[in-house]
KEKE-3310 file (N, C-alpha, C; in steps of 0.2 Angstrom, whole numbers, plus 5000, padded with zeros to 4 digits):
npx = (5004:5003:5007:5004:5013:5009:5020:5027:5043:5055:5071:5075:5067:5056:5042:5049:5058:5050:5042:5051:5052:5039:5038:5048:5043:5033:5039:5043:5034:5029:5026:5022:5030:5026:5035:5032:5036:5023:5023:5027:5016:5005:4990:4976:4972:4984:4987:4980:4984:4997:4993:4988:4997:5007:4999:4991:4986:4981:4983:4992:4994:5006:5002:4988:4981:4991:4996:4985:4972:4975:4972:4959:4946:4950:4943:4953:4956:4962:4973:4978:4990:4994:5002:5006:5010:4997:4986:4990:4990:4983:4971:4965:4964:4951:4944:4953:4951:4939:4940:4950:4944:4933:4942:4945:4932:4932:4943:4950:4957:4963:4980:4987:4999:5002:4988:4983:4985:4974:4962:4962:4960:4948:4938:4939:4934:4918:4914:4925:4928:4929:4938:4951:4968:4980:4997:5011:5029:5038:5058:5072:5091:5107:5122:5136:5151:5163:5163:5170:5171:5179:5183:5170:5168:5176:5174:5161:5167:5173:5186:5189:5193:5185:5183:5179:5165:5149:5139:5126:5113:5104:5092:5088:5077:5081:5068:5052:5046:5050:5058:5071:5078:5073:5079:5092:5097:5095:5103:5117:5118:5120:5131:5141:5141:5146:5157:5158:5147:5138:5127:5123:5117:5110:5107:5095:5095:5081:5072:5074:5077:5072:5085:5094:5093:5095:5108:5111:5109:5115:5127:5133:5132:5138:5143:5133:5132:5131:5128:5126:5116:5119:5124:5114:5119:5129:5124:5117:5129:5132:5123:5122:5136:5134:5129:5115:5099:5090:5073:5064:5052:5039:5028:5024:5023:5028:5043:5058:5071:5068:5065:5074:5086:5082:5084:5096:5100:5102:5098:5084:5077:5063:5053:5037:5024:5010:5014:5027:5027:5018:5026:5036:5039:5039:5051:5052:5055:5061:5065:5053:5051:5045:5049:5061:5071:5065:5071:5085:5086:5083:5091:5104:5100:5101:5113:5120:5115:5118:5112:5098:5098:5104:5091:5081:5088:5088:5074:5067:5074:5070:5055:5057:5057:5047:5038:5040:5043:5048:5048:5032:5027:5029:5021:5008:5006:5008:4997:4987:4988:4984:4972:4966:4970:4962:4950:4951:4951:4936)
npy = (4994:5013:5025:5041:5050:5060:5072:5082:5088:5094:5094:5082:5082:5077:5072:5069:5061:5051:5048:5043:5029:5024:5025:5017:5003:5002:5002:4989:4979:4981:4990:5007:5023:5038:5052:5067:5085:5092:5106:5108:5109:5118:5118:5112:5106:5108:5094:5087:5088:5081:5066:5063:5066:5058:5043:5040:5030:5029:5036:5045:5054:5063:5072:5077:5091:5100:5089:5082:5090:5093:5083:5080:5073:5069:5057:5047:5034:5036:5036:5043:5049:5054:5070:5080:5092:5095:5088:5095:5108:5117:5110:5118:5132:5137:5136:5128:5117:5113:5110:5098:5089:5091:5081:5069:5063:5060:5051:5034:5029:5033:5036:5035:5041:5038:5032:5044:5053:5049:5048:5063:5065:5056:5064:5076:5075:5067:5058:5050:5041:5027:5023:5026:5019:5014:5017:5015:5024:5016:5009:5012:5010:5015:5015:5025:5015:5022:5033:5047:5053:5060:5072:5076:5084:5091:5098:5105:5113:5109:5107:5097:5082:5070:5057:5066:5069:5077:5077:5082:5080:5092:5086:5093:5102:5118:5128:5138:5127:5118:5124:5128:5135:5138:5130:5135:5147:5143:5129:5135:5142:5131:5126:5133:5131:5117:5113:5104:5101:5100:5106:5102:5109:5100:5102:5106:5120:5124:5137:5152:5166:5160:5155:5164:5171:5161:5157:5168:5170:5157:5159:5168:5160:5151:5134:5131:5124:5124:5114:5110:5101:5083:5068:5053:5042:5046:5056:5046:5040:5049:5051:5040:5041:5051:5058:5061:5063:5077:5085:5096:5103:5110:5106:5090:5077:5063:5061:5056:5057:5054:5040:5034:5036:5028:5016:5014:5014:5028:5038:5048:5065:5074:5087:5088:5088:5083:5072:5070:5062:5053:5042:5044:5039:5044:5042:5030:5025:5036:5054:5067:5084:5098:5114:5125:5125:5111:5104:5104:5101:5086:5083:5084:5076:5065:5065:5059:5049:5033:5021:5025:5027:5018:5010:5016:5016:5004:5001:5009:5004:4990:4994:5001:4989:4981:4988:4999:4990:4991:4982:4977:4992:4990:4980:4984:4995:4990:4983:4991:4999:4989:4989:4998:4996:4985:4994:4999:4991:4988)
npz = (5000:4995:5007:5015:5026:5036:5047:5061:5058:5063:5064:5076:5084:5095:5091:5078:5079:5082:5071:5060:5067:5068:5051:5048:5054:5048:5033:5033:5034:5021:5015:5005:5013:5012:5018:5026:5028:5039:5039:5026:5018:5014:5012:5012:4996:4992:4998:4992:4978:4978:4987:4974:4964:4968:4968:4983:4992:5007:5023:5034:5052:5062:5074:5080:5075:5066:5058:5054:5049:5037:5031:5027:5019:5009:5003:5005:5017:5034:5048:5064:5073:5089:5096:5106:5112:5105:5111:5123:5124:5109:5114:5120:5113:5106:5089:5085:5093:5088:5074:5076:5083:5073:5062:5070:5068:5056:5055:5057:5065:5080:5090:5106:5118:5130:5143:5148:5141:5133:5141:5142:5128:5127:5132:5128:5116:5114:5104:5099:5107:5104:5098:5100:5104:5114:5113:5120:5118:5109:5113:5109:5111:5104:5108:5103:5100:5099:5107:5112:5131:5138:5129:5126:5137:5136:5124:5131:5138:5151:5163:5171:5183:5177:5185:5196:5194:5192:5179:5173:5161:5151:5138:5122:5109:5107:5112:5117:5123:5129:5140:5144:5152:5163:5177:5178:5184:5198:5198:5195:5206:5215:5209:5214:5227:5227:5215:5208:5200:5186:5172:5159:5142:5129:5112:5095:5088:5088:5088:5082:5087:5103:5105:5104:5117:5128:5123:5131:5142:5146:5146:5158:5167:5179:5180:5171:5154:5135:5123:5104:5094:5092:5084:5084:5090:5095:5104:5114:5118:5125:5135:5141:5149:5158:5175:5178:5170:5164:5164:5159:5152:5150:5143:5137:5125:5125:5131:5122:5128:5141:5142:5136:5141:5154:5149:5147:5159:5167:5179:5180:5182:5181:5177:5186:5176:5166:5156:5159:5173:5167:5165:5173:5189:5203:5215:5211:5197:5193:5196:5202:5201:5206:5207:5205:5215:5220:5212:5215:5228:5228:5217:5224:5235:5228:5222:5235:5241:5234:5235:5232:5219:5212:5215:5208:5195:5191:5193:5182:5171:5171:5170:5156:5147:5150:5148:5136:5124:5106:5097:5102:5099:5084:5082:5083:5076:5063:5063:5066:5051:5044:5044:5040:5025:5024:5022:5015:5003:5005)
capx = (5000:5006:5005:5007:5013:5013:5022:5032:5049:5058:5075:5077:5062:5051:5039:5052:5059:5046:5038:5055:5053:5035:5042:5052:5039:5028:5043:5045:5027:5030:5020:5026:5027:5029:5035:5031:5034:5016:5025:5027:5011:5003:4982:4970:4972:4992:4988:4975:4988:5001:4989:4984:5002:5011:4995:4992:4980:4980:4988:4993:4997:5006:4998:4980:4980:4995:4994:4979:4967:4978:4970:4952:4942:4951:4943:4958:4958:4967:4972:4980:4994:4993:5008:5009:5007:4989:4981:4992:4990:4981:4965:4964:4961:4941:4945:4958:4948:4932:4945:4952:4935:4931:4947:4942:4926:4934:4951:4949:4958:4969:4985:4987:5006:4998:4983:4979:4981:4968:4958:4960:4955:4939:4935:4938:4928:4917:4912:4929:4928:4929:4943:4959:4971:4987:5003:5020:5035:5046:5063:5079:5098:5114:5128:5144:5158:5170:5161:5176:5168:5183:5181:5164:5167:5182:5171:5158:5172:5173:5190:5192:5194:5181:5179:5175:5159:5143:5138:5115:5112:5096:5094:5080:5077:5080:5063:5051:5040:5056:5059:5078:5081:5071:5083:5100:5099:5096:5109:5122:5120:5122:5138:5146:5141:5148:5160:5159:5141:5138:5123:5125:5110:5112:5101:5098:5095:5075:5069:5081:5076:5074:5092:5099:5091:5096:5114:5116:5109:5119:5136:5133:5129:5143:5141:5130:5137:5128:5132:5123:5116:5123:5121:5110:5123:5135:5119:5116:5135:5134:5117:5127:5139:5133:5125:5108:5096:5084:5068:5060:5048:5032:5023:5027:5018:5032:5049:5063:5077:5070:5063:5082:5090:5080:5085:5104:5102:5103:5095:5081:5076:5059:5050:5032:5020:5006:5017:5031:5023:5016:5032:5042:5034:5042:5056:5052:5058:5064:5062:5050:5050:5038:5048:5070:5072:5065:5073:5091:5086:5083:5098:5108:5100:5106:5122:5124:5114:5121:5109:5092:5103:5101:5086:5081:5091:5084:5067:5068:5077:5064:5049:5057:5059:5040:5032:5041:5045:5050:5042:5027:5025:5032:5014:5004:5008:5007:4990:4981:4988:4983:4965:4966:4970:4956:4944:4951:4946:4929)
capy = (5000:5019:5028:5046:5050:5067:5073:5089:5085:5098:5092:5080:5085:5070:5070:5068:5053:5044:5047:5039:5025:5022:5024:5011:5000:5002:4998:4982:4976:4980:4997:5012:5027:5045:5054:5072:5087:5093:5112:5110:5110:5126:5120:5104:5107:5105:5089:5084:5086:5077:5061:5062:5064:5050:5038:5038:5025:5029:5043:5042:5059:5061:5078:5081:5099:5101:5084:5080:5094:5091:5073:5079:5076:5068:5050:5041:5030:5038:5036:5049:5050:5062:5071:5081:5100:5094:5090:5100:5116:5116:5108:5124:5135:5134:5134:5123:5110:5112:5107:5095:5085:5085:5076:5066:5061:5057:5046:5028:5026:5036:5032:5041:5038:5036:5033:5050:5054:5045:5052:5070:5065:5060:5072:5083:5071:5060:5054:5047:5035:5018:5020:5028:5014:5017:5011:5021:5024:5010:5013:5008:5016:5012:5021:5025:5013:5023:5039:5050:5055:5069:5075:5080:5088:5098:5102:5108:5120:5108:5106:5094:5076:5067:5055:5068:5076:5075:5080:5083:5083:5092:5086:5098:5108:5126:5131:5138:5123:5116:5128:5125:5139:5136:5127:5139:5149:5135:5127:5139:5142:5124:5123:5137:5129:5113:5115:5098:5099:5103:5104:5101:5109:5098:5100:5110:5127:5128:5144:5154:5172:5160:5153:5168:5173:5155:5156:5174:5168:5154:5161:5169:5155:5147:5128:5129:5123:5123:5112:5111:5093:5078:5062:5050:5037:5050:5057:5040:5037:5054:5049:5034:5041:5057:5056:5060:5065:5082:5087:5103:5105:5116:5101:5085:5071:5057:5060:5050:5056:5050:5035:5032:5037:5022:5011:5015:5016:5033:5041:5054:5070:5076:5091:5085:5088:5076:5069:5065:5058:5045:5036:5044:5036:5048:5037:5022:5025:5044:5059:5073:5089:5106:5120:5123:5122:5104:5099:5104:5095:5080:5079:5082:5068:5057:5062:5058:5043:5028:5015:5028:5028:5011:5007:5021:5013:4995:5000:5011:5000:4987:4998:5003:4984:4982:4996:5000:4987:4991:4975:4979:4997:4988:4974:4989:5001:4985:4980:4996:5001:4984:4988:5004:4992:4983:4997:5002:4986:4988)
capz = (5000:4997:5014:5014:5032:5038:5054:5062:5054:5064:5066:5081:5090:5099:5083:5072:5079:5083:5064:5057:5069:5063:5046:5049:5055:5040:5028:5037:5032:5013:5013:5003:5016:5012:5026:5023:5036:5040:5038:5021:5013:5015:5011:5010:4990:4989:5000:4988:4972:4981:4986:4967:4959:4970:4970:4988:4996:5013:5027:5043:5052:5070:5076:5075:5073:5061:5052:5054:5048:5031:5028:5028:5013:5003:5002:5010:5025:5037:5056:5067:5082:5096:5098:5113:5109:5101:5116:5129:5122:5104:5114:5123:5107:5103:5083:5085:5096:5084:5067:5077:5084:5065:5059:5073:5065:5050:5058:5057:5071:5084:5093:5111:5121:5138:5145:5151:5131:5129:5143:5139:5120:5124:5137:5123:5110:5116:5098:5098:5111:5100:5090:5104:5105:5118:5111:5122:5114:5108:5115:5105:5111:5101:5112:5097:5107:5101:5108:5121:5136:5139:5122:5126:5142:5133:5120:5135:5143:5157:5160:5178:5181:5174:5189:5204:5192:5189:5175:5173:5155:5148:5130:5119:5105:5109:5108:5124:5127:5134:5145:5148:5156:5170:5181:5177:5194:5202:5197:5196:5213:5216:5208:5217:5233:5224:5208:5203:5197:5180:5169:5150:5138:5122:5107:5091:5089:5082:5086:5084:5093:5109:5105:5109:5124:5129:5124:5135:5148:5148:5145:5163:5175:5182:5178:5164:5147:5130:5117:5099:5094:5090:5082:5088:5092:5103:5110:5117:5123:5133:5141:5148:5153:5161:5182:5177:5163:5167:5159:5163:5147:5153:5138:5134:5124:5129:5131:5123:5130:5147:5140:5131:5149:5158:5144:5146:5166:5169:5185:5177:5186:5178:5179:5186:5173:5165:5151:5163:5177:5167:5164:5178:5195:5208:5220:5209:5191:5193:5203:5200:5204:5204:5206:5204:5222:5222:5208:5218:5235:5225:5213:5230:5237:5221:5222:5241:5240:5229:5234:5228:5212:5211:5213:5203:5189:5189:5191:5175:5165:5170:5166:5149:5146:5151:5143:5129:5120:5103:5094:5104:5096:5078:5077:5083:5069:5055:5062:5063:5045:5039:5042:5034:5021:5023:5021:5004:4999:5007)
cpx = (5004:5004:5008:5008:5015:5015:5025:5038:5056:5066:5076:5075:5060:5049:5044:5057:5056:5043:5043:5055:5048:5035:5044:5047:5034:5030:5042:5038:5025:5026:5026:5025:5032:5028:5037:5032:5029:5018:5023:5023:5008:4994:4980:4971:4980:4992:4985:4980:4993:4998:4988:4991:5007:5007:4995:4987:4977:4985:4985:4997:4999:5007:4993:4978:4984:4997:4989:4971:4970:4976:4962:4949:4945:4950:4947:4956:4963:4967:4976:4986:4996:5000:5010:5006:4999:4983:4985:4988:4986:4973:4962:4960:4955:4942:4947:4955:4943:4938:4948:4948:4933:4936:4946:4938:4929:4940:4948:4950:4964:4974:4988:4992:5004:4993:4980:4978:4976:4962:4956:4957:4948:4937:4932:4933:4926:4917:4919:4932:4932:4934:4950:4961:4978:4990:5007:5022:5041:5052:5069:5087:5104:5119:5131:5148:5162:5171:5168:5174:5172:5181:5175:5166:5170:5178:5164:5161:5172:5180:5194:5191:5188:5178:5176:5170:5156:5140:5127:5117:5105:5095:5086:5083:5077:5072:5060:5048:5044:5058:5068:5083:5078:5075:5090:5100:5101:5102:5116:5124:5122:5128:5143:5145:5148:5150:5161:5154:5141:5132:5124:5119:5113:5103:5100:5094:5087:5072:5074:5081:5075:5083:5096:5098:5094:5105:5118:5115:5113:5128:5138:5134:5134:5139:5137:5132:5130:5130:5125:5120:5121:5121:5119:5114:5128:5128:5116:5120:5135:5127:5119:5132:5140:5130:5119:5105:5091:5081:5066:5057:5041:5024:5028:5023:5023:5040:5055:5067:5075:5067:5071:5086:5088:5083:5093:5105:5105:5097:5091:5077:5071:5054:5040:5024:5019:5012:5023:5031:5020:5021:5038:5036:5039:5044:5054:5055:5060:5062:5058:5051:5046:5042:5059:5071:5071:5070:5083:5091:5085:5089:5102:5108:5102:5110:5126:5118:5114:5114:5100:5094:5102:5097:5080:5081:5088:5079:5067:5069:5071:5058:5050:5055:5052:5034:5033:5045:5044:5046:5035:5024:5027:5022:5011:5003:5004:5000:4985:4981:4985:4975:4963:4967:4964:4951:4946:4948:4937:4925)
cpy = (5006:5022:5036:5046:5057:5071:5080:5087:5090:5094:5088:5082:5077:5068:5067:5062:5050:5044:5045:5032:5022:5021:5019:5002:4997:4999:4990:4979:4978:4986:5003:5017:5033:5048:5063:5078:5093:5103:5115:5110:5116:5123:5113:5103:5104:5097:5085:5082:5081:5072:5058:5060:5057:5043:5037:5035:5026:5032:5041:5051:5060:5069:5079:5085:5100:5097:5083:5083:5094:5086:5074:5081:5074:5060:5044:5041:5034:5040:5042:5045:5055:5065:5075:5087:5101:5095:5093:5107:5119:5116:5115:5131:5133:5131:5127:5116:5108:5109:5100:5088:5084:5080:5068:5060:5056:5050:5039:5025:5032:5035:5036:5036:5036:5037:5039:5055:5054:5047:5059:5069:5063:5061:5075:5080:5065:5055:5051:5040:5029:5018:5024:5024:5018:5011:5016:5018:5018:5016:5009:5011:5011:5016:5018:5021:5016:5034:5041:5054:5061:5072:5080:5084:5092:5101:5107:5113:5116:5104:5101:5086:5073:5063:5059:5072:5073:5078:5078:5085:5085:5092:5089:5103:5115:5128:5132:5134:5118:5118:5127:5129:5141:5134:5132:5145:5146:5133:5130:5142:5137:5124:5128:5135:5122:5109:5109:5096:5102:5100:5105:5103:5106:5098:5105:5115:5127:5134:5150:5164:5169:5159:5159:5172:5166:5156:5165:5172:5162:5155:5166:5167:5151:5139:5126:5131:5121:5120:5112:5102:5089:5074:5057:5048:5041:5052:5051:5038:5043:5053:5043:5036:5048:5054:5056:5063:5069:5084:5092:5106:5106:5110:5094:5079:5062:5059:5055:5051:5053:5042:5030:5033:5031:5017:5008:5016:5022:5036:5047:5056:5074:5082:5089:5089:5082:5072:5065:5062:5053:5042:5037:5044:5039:5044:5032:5023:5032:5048:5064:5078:5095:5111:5121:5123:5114:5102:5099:5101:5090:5079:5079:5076:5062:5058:5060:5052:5037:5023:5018:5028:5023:5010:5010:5017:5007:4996:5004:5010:4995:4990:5000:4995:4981:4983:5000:4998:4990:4988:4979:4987:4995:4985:4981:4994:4997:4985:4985:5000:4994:4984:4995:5004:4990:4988:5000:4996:4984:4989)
cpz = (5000:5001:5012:5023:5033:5046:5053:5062:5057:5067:5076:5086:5090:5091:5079:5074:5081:5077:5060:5059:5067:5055:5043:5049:5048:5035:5027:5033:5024:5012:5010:5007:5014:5016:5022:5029:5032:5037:5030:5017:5017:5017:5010:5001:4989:4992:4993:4980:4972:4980:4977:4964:4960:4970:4976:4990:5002:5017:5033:5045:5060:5071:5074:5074:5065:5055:5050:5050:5040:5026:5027:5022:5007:5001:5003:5016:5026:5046:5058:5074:5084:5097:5104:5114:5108:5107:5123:5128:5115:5104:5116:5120:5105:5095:5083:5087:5091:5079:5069:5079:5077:5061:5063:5069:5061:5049:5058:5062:5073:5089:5101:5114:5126:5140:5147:5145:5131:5133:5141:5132:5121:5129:5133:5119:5112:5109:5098:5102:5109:5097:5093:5105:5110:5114:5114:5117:5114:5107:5113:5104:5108:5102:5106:5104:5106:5103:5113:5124:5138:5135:5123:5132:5140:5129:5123:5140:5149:5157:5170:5176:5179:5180:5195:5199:5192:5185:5172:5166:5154:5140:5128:5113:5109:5108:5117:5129:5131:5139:5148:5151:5164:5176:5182:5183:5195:5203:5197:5202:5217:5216:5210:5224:5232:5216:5205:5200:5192:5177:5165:5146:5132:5118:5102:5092:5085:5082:5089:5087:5103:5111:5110:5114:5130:5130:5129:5140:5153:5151:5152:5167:5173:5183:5176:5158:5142:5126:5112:5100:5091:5087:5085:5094:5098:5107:5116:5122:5128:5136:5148:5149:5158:5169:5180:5172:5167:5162:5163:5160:5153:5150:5135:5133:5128:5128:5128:5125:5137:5148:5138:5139:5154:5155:5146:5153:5170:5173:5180:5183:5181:5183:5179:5182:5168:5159:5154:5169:5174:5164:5169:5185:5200:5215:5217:5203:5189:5200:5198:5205:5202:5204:5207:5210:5226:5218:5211:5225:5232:5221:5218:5234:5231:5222:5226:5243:5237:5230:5232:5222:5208:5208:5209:5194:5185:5188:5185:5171:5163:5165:5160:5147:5146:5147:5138:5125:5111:5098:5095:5100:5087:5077:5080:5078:5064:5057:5061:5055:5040:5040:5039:5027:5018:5021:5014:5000:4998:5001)
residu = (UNK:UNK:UNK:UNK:UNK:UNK:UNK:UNK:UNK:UNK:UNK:UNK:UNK:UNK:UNK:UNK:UNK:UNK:UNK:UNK:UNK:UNK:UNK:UNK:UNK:UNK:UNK:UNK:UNK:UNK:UNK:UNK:UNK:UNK:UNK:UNK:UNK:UNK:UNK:UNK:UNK:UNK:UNK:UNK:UNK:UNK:UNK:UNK:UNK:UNK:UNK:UNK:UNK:UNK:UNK:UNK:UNK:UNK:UNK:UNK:UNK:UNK:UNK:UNK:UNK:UNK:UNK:UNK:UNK:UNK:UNK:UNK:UNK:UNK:UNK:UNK:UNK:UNK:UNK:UNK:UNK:UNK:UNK:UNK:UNK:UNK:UNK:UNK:UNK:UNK:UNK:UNK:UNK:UNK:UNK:UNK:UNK:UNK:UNK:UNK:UNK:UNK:UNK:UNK:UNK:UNK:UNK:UNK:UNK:UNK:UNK:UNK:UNK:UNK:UNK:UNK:UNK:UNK:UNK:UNK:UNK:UNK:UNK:UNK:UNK:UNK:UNK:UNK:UNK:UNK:UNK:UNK:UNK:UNK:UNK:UNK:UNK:UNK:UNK:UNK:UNK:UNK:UNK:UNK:UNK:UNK:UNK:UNK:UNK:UNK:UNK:UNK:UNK:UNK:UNK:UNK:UNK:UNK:UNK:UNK:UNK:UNK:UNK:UNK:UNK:UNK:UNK:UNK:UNK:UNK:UNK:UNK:UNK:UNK:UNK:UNK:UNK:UNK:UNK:UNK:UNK:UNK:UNK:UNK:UNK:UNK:UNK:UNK:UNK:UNK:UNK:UNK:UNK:UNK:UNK:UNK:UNK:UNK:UNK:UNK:UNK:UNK:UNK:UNK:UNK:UNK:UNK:UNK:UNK:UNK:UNK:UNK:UNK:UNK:UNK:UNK:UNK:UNK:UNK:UNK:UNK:UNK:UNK:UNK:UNK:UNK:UNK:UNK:UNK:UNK:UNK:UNK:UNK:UNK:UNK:UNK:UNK:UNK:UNK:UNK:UNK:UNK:UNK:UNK:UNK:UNK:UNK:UNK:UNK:UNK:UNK:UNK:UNK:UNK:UNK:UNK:UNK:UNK:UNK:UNK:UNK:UNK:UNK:UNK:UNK:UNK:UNK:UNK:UNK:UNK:UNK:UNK:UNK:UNK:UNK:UNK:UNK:UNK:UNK:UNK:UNK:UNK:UNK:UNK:UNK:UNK:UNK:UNK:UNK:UNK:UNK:UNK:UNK:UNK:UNK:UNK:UNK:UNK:UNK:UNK:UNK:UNK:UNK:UNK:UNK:UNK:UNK:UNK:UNK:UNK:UNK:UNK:UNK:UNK:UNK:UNK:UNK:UNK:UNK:UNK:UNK:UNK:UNK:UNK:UNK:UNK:UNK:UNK:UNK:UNK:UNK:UNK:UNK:UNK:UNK:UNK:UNK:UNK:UNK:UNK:UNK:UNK:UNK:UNK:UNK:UNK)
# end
């Protein structure tokens, strides 16, 4: 089958690895899938010529607002995946809920990361009840082995021995809904108390007037270092080999950096909102925090507690091991596309 797939494609944001990952999945099952970012088509009309000049059978969009309202009307089957933004912030806009509630209508099927996805969706639309499936985020790290752990601190301006540090990474697109400048007080206060804590922001530049509000603000606070992104496979080998992973996003549909951190047994330090809360279980597979105060009592108690670090670790790893099986998010993809199938037959 030809699939059009349309997703927010912005360089190494959430969306955009997980709509290569289902990609991938779709390959697998013999489908032809055009992966398109949602940005680039301007109108229902450019979609409609696209569809028409590729021959496409059937689309699949991962955001219901930005992909989603793309696919309506044009006689293809086509299902939907929640991204995060859609229903954090997206649902909140009247227009935007009404457009969204009609693509709804029209979806075959919808795919929510976490059950409370799936509650807020139908809150928001009850007619949609019958057809929300949860599937989390399959999680798959390939640390580079010949990744060098100095290398990157040198390349981070940190220039002490490598075993008295700790180094907190926060991995993210520059953008606000990130917030990664939240914690940089904090912290810098921190590591003037204790000049071995360092926190690391990695990720790429997408919105590039907060960038640089971001990199002034940085270039002040003692003990925090900016780096740009990276490739997957080094972003991997510095997750493992960093103390701990931190989130501080304001909105998040699932996280994989701290999904990828569980995986690679690294202690996460998540800012407590709905998105991460349902994968980080507070003193069981991470810690959460509410406000940069807490989030500095609790990385202290990880760094002077070894056996919370632990069991932190284990359980985490487990729970990725669990609940985001990889495979498991592979036969979930092929089966709801293979009745997307079916219905063209119909």
């Amino acid at each position: 089958m030809r699939l059009l797939f349309l997703a927010v494609l912005r360089r190494h944001t959430g969306n955009a690895v997980t709509a290569e990952r289902v990609r991938d999945h779709l390959e697998a099952a013999g489908h032809v899938c055009l992966l398109k970012d949602a940005f680039d088509l301007e109108s229902s009309s450019e979609t409609a010529q696209l569809i028409k000049a590729e021959n496409l059978e059937a689309a699949l969009a991962l955001h219901l607002y930005r992909g989603g309202r793309l696919l309506q009307g044009h006689g293809i089957p086509f299902g939907i995946i929640f991204g995060g933004t859609d229903l954090n912030e997206d649902v909140n806009q009247r227009e935007k809920n009404e457009v969204m509630g009609k693509v709804l209508e029209e979806a075959r099927f919808a795919v929510a990361f976490t059950e409370s996805m799936k509650e807020t969706a139908q809150t928001q639309w009850p007619h949609a009840r019958g057809k929300i499936y949860v599937q989390s985020q399959g999680v798959v790290t390939v640390p580079n082995a010949a990744f060098n752990w100095n290398t990157f601190l040198h390349r981070s301006g940190i220039n002490q021995n490598a075993d008295n540090l700790h180094i907190f990474l926060l991995v993210c697109g520059l953008r606000q809904v990130k917030d990664p400048l939240y914690l940089v007080d904090a912290f810098s206060e921190w590591h003037q108390e204790e000049p071995n804590v360092y926190m690391v922001i990695v990720g790429p530049e997408v919105d590039p007037v907060f960038t640089r509000e971001v990199k002034a603000k940085v270039k002040g606070a003692a003990g925090v270092r900016l780096l740009g992104e990276m490739p997957q496979e080094d972003l991997h080998a510095a997750l493992k080999n960093c103390f701990a992973v931190v989130n501080s996003s304001v909105s998040e549909g699932m996280s994989a950096a701290i999904l990828e951190a569980m995986d690679l047994e690294v202690p996460v330090l998540a800012r407590n909102i709905p998105g991460n809360a349902a994968v980080v279980k507070h003193e069981v597979t991470g810690l959460l925090f509410s406000d940069p105060q807490e989030f500095v009592q609790l990385a202290k108690r990880l760094v002077h507690d070894p056996a919370l670090e632990k069991e932190i670790v284990a359980n985490g790893r487990e729970y990725v091991r669990r609940c985001h099986s990889w495979q498991a998010e592979r036969d979930t993809y092929q089966n709801l596309v293979q009745n997307l199938e079916g219905s063209i037959r119909e």
